[in-house]
C-alpha positions in Angstrom: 75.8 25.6 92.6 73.8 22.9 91.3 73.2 21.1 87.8 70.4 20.7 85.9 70.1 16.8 83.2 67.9 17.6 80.6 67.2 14.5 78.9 66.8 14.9 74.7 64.3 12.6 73.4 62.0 12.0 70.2 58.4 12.3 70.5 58.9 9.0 68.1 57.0 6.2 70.4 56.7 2.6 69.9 54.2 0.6 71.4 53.6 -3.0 71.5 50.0 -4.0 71.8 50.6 -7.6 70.7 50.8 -10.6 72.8 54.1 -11.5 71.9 57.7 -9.7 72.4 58.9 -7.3 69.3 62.3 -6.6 68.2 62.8 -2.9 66.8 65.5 -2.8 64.1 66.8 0.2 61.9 69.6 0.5 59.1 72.5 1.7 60.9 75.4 4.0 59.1 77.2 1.4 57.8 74.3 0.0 56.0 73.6 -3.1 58.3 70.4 -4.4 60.5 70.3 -3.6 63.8 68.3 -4.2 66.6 67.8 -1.3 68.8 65.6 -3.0 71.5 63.2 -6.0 72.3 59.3 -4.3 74.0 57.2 -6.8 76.1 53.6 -6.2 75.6 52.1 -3.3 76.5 55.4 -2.0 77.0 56.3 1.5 75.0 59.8 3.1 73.8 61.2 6.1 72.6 63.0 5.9 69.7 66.1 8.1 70.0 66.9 11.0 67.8 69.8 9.5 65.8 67.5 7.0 64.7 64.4 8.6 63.9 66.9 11.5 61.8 69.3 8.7 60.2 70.2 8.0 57.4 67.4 5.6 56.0 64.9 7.1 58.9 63.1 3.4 58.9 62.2 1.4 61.3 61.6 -2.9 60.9 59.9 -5.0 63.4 60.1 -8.9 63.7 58.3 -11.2 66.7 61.3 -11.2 69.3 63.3 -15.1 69.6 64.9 -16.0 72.4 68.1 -18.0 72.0 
């Protein structure tokens, strides 16, 4: 017997093609910002599905700070 992980994913992609880090935020449920992740240049990320089909379904993007 063996298992098969199929991963679920959106075909929703961001990529950074800046110079600089970027910080993804999105409108979570409870109507507050929240940042989802922080891409490097050249980097890419899948946004997942709860995000993409949410609530608000929109995404915000700020230069990434450290600190």
């Amino acid at each position: 017997m063996f298992s098969v992980h199929t991963p679920y994913r959106s075909d929703t992609e961001v990529v950074n093609t800046l110079h600089i880090p970027v910080s993804v935020l999105y409108m979570n449920e409870a109507d507050q910002l929240t940042e989802l992740c922080k891409i490097s240049p050249t980097e890419k990320y899948n946004i997942p599905l709860p995000v993409v089909y949410g609530k608000y379904q929109s995404l915000f993007f700020k230069p990434h700070v450290d600190g």
